[in-house]
C-alpha positions as CSV (number, residue, x, y, z in Angstrom):
1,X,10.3,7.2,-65.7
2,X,9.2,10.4,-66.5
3,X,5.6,10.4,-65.3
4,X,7.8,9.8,-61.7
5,X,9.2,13.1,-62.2
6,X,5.8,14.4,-63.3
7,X,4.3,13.2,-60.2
8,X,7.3,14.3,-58.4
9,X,6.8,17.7,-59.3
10,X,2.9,17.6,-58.6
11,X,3.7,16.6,-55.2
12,X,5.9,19.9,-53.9
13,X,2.8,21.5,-54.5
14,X,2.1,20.4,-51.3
15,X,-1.2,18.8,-50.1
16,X,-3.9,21.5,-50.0
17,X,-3.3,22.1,-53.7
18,X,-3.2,18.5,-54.4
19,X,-6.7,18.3,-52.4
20,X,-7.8,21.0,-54.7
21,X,-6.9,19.4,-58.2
22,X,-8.7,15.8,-56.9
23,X,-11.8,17.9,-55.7
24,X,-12.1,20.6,-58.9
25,X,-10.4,18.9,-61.5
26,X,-10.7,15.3,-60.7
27,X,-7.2,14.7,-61.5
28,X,-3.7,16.9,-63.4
29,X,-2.7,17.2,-66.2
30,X,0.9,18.4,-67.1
31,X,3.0,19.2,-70.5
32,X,6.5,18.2,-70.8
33,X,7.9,21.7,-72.8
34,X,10.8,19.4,-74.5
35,X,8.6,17.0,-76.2
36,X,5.1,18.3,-75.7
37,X,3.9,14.9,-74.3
38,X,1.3,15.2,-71.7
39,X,1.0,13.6,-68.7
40,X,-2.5,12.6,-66.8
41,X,-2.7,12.1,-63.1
42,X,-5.6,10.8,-61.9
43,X,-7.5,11.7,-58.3
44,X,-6.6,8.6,-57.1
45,X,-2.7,9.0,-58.0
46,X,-2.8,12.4,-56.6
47,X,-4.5,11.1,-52.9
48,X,-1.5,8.7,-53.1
49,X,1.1,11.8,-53.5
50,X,-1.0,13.1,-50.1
51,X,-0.4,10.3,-48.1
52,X,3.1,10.5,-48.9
53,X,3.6,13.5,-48.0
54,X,1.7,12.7,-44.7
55,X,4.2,10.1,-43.8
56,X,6.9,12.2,-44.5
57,X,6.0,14.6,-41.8
């Protein structure tokens, strides 16, 4: 549940800065500052977010 609001908030970054994290980083990573777990996306999760906001347009 919370990795959805994890990828959530990766995806208002919009899609040239998702295109950015797959091509330099391979992938995100973000902390959750109440817990301090740490959440992974990976290049392929973050071309999904991409095509979402594609179809959304």
């Amino acid at each position: 549940m919370l990795f959805a609001r994890v990828l959530g908030a990766l995806k208002m970054l919009g899609q040239t800065e998702l295109q950015d994290m797959i091509e330099k980083d391979n992938g995100a990573e973000a902390t959750c500052h109440f817990c301090g777990k740490i959440y992974q996306a990976s290049s392929d999760e973050l071309a999904q977010l991409i095509v979402d906001l594609q179809a959304e347009s």
